[in-house]
PDB file as gemmi writes it, atoms N, CA and C in Angstrom:
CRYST1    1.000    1.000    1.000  90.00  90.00  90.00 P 1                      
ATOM      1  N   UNK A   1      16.814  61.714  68.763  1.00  0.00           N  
ATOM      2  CA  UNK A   1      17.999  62.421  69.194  1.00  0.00           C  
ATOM      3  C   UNK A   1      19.116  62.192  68.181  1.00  0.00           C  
ATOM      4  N   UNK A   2      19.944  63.536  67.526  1.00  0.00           N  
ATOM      5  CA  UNK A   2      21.021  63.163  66.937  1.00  0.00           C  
ATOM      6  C   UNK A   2      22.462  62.956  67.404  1.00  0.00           C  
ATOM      7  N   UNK A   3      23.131  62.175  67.192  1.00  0.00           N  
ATOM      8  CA  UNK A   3      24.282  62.352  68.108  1.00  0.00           C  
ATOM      9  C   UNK A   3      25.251  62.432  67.160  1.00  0.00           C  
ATOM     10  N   UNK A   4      26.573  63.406  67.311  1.00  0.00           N  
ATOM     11  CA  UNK A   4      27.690  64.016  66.479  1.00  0.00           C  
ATOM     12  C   UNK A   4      28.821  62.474  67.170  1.00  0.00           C  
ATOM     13  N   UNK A   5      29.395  62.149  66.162  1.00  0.00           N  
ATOM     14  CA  UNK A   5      30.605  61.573  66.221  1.00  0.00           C  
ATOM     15  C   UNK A   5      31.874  62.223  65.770  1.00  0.00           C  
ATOM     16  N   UNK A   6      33.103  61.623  66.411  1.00  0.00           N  
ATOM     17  CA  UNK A   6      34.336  62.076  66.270  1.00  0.00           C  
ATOM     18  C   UNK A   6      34.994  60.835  66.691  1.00  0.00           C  
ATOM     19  N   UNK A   7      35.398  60.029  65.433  1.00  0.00           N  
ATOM     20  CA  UNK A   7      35.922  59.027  66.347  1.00  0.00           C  
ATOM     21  C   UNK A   7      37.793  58.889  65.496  1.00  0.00           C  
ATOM     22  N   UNK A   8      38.778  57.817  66.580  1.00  0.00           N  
ATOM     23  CA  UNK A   8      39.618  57.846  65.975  1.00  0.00           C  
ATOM     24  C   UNK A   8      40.555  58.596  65.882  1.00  0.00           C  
ATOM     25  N   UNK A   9      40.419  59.761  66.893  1.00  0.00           N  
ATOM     26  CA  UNK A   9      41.646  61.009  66.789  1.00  0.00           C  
ATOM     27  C   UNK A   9      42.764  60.264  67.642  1.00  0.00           C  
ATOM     28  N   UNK A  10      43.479  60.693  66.682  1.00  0.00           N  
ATOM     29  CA  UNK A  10      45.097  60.332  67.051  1.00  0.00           C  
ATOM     30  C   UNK A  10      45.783  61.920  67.339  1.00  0.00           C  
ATOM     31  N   UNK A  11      45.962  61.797  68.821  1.00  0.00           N  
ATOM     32  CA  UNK A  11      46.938  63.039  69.324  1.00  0.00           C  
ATOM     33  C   UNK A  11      48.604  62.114  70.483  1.00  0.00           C  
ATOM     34  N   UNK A  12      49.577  63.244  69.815  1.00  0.00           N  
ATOM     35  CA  UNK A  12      50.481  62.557  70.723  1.00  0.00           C  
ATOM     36  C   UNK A  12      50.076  63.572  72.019  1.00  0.00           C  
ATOM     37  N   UNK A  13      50.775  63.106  73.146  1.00  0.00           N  
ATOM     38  CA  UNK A  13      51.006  63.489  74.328  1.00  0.00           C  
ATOM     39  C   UNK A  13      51.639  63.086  75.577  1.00  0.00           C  
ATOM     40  N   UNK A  14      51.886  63.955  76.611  1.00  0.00           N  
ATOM     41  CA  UNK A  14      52.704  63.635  77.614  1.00  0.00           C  
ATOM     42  C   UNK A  14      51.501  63.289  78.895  1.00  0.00           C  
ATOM     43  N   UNK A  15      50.728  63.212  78.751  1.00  0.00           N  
ATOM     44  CA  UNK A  15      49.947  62.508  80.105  1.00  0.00           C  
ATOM     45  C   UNK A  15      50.003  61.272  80.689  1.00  0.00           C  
ATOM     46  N   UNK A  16      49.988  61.298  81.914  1.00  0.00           N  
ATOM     47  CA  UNK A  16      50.500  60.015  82.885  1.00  0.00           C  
ATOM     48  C   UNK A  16      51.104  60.222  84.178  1.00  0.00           C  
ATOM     49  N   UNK A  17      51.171  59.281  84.857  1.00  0.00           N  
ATOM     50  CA  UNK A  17      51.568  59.572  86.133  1.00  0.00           C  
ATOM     51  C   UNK A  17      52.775  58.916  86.206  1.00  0.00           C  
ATOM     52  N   UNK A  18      53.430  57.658  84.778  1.00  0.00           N  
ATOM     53  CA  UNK A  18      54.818  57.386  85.614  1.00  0.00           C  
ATOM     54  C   UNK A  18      55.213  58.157  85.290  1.00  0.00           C  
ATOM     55  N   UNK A  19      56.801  58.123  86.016  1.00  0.00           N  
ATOM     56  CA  UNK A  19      58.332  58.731  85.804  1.00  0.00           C  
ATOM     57  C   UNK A  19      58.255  58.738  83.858  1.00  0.00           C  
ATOM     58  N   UNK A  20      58.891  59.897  83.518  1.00  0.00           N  
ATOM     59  CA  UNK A  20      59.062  59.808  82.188  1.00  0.00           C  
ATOM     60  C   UNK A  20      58.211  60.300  81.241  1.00  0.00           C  
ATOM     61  N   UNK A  21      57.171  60.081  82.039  1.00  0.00           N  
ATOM     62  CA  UNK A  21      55.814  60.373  80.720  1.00  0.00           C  
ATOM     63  C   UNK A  21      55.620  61.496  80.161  1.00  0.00           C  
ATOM     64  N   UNK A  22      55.752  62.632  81.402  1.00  0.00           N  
ATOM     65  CA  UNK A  22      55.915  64.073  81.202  1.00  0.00           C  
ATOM     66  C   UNK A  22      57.157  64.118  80.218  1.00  0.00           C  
ATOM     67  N   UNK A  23      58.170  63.499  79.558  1.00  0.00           N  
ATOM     68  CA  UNK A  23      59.342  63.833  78.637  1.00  0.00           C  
ATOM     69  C   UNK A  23      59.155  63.116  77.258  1.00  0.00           C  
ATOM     70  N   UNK A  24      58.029  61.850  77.023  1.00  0.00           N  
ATOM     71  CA  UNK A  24      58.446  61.204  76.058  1.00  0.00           C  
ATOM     72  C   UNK A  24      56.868  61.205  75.631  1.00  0.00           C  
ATOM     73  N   UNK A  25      56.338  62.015  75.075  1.00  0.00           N  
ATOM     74  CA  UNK A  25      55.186  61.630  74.097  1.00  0.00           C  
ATOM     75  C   UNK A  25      54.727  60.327  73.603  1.00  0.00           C  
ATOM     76  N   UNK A  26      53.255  59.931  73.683  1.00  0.00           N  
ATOM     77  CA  UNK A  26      53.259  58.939  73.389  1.00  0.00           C  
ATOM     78  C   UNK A  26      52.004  59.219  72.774  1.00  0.00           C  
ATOM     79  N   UNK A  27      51.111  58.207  71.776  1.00  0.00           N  
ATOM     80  CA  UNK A  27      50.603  58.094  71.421  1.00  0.00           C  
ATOM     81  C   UNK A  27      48.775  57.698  71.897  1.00  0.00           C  
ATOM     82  N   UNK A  28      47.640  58.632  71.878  1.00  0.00           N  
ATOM     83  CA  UNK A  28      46.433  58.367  72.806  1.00  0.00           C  
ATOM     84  C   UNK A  28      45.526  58.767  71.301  1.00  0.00           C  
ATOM     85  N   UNK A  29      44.498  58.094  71.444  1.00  0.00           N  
ATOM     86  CA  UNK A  29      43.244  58.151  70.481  1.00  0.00           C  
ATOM     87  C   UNK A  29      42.351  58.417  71.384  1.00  0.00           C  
ATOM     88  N   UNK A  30      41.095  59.240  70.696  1.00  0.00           N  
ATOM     89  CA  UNK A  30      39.690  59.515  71.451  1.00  0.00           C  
ATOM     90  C   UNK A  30      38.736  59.577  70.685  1.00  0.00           C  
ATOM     91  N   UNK A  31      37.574  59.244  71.494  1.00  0.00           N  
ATOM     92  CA  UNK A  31      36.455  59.011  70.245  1.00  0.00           C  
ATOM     93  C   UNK A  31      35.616  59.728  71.206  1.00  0.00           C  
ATOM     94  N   UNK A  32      34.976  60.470  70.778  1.00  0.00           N  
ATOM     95  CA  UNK A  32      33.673  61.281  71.417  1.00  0.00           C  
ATOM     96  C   UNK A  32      32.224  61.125  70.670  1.00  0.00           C  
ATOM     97  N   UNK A  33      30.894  61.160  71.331  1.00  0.00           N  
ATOM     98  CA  UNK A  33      29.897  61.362  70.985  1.00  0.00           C  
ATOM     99  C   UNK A  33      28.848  62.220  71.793  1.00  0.00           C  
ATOM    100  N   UNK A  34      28.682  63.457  71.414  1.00  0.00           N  
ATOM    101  CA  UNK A  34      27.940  63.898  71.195  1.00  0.00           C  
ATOM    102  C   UNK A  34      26.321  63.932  71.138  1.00  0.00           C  
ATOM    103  N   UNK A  35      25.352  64.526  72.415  1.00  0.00           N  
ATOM    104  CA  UNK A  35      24.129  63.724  72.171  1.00  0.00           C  
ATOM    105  C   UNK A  35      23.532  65.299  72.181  1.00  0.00           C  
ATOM    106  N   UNK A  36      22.586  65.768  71.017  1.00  0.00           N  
ATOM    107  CA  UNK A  36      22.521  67.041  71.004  1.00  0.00           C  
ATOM    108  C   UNK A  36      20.939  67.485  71.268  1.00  0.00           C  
ATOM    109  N   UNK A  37      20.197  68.410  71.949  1.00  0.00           N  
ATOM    110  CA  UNK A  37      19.514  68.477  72.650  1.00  0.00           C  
ATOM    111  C   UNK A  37      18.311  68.967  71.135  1.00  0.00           C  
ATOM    112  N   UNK A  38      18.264  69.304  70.605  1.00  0.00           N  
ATOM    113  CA  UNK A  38      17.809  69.469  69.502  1.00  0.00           C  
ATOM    114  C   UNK A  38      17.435  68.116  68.356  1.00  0.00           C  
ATOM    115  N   UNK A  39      16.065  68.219  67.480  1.00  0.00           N  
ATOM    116  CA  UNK A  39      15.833  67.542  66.711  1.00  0.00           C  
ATOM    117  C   UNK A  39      15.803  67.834  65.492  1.00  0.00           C  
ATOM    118  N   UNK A  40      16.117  67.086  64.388  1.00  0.00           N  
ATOM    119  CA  UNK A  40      16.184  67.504  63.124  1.00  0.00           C  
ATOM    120  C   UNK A  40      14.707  68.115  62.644  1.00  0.00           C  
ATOM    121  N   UNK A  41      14.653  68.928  61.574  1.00  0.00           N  
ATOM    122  CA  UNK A  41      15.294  69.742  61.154  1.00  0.00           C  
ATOM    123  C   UNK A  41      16.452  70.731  61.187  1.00  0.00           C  
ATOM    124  N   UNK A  42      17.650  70.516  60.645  1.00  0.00           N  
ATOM    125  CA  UNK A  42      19.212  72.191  61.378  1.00  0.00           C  
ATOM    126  C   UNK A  42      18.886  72.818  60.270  1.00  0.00           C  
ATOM    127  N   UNK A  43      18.559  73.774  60.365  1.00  0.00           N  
ATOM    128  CA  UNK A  43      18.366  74.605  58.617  1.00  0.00           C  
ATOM    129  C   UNK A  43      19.777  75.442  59.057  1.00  0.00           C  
ATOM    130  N   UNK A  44      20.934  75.456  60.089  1.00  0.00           N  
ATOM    131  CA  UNK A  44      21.767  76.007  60.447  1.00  0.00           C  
ATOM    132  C   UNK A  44      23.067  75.272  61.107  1.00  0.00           C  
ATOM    133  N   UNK A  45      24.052  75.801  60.270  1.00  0.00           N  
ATOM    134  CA  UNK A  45      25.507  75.403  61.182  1.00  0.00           C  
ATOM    135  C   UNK A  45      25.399  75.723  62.576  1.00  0.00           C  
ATOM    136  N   UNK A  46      24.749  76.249  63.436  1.00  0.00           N  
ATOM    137  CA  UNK A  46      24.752  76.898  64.479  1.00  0.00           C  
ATOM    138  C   UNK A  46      23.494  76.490  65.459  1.00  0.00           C  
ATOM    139  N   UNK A  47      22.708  75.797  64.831  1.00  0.00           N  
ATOM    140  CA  UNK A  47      21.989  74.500  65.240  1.00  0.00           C  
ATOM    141  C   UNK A  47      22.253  73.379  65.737  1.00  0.00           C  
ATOM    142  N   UNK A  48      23.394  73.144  65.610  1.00  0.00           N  
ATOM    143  CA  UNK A  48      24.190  71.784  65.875  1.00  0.00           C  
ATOM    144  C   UNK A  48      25.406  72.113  66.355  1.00  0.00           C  
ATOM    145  N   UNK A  49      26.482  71.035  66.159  1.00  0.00           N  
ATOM    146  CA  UNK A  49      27.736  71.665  66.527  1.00  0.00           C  
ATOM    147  C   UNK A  49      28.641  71.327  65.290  1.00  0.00           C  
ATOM    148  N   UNK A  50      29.797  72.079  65.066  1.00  0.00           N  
ATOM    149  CA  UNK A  50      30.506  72.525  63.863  1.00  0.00           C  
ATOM    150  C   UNK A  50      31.934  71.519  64.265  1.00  0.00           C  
ATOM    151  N   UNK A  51      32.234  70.461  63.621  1.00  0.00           N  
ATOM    152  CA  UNK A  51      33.008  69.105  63.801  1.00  0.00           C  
ATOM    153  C   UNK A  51      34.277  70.043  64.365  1.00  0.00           C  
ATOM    154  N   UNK A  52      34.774  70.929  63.133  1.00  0.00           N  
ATOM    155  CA  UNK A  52      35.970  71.390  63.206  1.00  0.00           C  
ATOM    156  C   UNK A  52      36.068  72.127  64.011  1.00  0.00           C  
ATOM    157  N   UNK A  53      35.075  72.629  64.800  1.00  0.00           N  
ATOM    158  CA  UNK A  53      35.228  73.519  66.271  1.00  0.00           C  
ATOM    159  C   UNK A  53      35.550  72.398  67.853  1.00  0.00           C  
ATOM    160  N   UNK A  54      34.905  71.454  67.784  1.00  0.00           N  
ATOM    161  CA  UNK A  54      35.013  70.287  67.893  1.00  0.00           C  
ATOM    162  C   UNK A  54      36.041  69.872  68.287  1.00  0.00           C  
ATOM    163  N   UNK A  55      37.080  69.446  67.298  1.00  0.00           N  
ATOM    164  CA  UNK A  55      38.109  69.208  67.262  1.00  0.00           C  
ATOM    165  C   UNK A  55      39.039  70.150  67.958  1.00  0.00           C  
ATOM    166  N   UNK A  56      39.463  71.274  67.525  1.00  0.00           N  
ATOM    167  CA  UNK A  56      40.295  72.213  67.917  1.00  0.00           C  
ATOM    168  C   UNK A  56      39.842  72.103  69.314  1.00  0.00           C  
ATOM    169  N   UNK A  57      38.989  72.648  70.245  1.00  0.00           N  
ATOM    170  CA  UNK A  57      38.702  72.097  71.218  1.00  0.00           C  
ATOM    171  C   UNK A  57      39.336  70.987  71.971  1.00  0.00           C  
ATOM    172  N   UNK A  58      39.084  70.021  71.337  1.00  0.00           N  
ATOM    173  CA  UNK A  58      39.836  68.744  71.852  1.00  0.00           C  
ATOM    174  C   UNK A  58      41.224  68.853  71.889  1.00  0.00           C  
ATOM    175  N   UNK A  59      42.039  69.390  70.502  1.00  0.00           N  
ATOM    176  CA  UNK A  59      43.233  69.644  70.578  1.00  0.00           C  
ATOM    177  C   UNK A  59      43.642  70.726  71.416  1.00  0.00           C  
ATOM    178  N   UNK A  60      43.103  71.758  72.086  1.00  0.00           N  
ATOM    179  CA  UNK A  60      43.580  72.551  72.676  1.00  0.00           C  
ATOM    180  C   UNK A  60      43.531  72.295  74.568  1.00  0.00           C  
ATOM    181  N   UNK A  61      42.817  71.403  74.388  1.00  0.00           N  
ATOM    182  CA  UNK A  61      42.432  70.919  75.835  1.00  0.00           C  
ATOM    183  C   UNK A  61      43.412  69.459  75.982  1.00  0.00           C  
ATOM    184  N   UNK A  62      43.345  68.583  74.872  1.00  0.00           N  
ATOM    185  CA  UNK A  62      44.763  68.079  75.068  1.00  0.00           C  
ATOM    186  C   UNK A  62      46.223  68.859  75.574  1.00  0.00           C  
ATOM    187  N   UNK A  63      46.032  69.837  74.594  1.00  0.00           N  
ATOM    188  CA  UNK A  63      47.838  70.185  75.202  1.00  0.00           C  
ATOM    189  C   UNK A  63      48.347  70.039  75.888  1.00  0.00           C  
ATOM    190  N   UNK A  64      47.363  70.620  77.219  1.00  0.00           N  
ATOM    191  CA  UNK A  64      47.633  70.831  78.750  1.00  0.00           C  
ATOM    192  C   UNK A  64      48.267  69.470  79.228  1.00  0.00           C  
ATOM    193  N   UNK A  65      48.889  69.470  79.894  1.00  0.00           N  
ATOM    194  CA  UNK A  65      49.076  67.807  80.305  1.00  0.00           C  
ATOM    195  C   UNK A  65      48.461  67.688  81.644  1.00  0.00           C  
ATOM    196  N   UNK A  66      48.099  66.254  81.787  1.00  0.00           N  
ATOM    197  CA  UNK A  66      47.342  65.916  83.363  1.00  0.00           C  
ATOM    198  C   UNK A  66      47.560  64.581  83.613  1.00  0.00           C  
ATOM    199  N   UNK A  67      48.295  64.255  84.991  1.00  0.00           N  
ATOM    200  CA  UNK A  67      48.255  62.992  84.939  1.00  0.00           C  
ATOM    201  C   UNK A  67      47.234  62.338  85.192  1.00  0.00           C  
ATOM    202  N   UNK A  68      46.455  62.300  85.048  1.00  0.00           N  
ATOM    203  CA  UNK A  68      44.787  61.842  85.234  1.00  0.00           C  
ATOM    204  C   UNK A  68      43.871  61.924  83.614  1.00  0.00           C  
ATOM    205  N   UNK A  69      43.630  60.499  83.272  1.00  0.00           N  
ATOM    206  CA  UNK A  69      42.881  60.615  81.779  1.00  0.00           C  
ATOM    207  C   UNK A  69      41.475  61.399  82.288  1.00  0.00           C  
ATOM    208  N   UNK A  70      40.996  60.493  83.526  1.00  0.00           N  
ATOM    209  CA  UNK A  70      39.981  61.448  83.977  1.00  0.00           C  
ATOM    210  C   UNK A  70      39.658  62.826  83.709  1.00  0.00           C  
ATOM    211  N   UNK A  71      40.428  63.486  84.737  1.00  0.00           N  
ATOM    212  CA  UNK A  71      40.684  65.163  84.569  1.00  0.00           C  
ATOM    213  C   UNK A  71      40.599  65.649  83.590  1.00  0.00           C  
ATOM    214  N   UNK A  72      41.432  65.147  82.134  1.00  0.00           N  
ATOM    215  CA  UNK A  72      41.824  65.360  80.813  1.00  0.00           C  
ATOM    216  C   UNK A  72      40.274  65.417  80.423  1.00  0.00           C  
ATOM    217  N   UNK A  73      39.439  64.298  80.512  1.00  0.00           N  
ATOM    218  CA  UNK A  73      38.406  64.046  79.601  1.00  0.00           C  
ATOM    219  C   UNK A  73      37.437  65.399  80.248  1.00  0.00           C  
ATOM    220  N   UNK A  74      37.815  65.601  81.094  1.00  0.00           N  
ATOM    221  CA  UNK A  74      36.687  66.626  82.032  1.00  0.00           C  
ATOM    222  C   UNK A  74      37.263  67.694  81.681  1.00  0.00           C  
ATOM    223  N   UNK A  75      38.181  68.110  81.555  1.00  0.00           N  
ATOM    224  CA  UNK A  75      38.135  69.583  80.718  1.00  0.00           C  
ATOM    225  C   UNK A  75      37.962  69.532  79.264  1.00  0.00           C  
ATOM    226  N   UNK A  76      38.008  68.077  78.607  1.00  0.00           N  
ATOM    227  CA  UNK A  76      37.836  68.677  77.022  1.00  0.00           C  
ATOM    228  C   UNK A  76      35.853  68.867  77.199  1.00  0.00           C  
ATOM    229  N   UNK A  77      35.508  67.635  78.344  1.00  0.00           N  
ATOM    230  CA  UNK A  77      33.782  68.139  78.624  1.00  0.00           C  
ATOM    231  C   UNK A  77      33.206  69.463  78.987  1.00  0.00           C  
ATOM    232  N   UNK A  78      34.254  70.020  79.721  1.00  0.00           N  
ATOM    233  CA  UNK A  78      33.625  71.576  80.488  1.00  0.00           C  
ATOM    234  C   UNK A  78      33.562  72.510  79.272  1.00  0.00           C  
ATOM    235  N   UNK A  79      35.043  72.876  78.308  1.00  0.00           N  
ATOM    236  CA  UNK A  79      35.067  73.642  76.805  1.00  0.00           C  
ATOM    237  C   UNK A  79      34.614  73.030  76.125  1.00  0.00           C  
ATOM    238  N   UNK A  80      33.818  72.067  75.870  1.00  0.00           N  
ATOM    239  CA  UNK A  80      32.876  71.558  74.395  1.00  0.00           C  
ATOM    240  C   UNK A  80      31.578  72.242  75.465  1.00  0.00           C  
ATOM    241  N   UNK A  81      30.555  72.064  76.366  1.00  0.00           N  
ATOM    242  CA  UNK A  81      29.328  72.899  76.585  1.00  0.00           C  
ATOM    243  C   UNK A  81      29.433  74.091  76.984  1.00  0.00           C  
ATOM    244  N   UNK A  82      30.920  74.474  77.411  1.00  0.00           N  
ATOM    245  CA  UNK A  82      30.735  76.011  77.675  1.00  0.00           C  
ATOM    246  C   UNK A  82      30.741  76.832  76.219  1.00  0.00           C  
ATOM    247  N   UNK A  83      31.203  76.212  75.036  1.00  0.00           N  
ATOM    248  CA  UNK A  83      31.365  76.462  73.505  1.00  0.00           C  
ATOM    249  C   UNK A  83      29.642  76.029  73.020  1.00  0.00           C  
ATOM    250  N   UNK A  84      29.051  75.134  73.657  1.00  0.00           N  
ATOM    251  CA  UNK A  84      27.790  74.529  72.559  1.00  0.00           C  
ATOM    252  C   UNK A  84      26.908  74.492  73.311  1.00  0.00           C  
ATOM    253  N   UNK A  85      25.826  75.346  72.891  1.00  0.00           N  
ATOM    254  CA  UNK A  85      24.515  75.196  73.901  1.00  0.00           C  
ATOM    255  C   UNK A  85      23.242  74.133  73.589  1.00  0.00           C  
ATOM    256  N   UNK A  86      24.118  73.866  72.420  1.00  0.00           N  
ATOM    257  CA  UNK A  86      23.346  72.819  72.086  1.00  0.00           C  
ATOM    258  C   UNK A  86      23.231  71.393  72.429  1.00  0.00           C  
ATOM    259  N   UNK A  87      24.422  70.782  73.124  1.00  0.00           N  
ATOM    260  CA  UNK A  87      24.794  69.623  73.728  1.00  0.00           C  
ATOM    261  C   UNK A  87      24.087  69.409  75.084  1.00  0.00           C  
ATOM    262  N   UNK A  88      23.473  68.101  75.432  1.00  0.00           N  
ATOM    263  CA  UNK A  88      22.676  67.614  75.858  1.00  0.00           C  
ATOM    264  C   UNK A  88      23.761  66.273  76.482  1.00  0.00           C  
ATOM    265  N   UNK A  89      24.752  66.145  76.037  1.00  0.00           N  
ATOM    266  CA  UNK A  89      25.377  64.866  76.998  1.00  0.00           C  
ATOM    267  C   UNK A  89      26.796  64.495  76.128  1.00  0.00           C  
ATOM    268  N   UNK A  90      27.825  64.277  76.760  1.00  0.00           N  
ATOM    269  CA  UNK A  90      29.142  63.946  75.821  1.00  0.00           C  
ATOM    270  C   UNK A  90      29.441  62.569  76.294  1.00  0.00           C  
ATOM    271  N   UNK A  91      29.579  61.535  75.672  1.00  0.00           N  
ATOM    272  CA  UNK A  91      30.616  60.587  76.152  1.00  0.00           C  
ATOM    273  C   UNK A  91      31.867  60.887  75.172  1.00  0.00           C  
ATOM    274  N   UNK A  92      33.036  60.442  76.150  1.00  0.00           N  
ATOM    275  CA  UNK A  92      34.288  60.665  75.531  1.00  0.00           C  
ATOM    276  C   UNK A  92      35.357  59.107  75.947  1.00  0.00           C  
ATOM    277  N   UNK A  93      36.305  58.764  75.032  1.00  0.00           N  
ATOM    278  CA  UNK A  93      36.654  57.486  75.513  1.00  0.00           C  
ATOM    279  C   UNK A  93      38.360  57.997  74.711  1.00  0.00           C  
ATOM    280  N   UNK A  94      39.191  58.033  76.294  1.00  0.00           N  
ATOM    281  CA  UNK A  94      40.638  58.045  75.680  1.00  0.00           C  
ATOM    282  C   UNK A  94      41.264  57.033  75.584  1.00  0.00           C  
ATOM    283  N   UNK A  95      41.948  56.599  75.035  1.00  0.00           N  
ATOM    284  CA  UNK A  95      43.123  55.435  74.971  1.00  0.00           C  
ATOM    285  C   UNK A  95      44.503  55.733  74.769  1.00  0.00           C  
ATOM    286  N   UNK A  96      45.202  55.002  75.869  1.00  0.00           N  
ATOM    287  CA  UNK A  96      46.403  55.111  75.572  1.00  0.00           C  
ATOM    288  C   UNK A  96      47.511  54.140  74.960  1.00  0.00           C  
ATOM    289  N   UNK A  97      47.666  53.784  73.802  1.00  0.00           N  
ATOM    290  CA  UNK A  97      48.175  53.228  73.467  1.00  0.00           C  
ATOM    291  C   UNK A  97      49.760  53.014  73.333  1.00  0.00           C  
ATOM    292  N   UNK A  98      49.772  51.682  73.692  1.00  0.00           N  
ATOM    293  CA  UNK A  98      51.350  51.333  74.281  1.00  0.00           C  
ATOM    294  C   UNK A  98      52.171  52.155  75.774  1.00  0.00           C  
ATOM    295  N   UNK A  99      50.965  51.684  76.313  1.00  0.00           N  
ATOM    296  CA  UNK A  99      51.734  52.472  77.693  1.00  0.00           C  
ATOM    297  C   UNK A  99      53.265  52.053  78.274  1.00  0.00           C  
ATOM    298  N   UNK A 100      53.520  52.686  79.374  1.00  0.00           N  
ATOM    299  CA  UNK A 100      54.446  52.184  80.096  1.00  0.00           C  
ATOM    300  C   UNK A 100      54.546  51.056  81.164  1.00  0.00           C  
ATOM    301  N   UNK A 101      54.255  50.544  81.145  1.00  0.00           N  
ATOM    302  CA  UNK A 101      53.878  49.034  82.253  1.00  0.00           C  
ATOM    303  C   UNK A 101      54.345  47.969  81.853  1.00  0.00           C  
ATOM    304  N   UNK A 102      55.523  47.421  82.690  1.00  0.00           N  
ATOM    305  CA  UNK A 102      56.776  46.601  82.244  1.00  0.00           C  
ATOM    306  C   UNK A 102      55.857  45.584  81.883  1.00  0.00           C  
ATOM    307  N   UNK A 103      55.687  44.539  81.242  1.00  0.00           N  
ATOM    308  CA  UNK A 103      55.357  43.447  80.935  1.00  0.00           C  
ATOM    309  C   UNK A 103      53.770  43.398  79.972  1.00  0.00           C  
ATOM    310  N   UNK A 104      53.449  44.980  79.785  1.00  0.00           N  
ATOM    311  CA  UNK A 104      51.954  44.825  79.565  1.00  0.00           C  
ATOM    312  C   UNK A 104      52.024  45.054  78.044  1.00  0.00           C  
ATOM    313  N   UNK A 105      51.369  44.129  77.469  1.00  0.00           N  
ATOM    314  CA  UNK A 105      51.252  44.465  75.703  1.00  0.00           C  
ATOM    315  C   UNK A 105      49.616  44.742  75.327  1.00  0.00           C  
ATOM    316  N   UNK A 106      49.214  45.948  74.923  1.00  0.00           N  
ATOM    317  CA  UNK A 106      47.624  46.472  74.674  1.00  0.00           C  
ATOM    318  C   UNK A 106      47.552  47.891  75.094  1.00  0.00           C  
ATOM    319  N   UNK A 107      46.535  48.146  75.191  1.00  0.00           N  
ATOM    320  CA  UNK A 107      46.304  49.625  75.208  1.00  0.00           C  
ATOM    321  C   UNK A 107      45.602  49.872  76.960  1.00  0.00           C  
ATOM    322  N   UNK A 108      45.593  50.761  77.429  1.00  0.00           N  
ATOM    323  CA  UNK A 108      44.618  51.365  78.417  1.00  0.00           C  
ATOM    324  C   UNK A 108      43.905  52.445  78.350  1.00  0.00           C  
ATOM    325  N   UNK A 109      43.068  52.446  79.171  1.00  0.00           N  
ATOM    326  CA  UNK A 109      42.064  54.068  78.721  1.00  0.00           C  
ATOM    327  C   UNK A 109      40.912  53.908  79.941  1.00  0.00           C  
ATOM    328  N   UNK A 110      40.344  55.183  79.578  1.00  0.00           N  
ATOM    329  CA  UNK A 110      38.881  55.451  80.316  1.00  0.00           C  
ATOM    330  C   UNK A 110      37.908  55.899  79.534  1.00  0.00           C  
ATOM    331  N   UNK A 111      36.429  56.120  79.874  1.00  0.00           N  
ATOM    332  CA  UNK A 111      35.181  56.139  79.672  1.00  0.00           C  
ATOM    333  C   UNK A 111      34.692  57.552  79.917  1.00  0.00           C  
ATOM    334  N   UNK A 112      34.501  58.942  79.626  1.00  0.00           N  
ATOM    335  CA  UNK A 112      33.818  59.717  80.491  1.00  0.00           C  
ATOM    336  C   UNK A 112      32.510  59.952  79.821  1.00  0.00           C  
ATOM    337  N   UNK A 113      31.280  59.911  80.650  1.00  0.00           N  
ATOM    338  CA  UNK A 113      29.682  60.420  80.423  1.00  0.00           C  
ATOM    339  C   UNK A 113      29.506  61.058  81.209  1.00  0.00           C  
ATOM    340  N   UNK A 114      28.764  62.370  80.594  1.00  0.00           N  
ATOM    341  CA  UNK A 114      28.246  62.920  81.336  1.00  0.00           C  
ATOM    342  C   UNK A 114      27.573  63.853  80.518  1.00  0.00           C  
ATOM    343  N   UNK A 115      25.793  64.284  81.433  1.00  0.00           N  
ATOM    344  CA  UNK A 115      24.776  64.824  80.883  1.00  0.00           C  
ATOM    345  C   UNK A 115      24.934  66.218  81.385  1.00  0.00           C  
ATOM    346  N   UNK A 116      24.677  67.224  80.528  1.00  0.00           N  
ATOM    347  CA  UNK A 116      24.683  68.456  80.801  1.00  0.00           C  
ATOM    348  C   UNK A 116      23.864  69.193  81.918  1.00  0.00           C  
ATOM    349  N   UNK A 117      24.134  69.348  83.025  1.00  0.00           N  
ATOM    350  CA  UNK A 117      23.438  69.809  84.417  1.00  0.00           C  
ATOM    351  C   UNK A 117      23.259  69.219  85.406  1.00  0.00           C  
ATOM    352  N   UNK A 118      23.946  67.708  85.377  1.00  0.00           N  
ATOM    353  CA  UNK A 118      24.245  66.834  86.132  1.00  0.00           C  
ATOM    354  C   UNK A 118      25.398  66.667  87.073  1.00  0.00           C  
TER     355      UNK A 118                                                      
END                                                                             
């Protein structure tokens, strides 16, 4: 099985549930992988999936704001297989770095997996 990486994206955004969050952008990274239902040989871009489609994707499904990382990760999952018929399973992992939580120094985030038809 091959699996596509994307790791390391740095997007700002307003997601969150405290007071404020919706006004002050903050800083979230995501790393996705990709588990693609297909085996090598790709004699085709269109065999696999195309990084930079990928991406935009992600960035366009970021925009939206949600206070739920959950939710977030589940729509960038629903537009990456409704875009790739080739995907067989996504994990996706957001982080939010430097949240709002009086006393807390580190990052927070979530985990999403999930297999295509599941």
């Amino acid at each position: 099985m091959i699996q596509v990486l994307l790791k390391d994206i740095r997007l700002q955004g307003t997601h969150g549930v405290f007071q404020g969050e919706e006004l002050w952008a903050t800083t979230f990274r995501l790393n996705l992988i990709i588990d693609l239902k297909n085996d090598p040989p790709f004699v085709e871009l269109n065999n696999t999936v195309d990084y930079s489609k990928v991406y935009e994707i992600v960035k366009s499904s970021f925009s939206i704001r949600e206070q739920l990382l959950e939710n977030l990760a589940d729509r960038i999952y629903t537009n990456l297989v409704a875009q790739f018929i080739q995907i067989h399973s996504v994990e996706i992992s957001i982080v939010k770095e430097d949240p709002p939580i009086p006393g807390f120094s580190g990052e927070v985030g979530i985990v999403f997996k999930k297999t295509v038809g599941s």
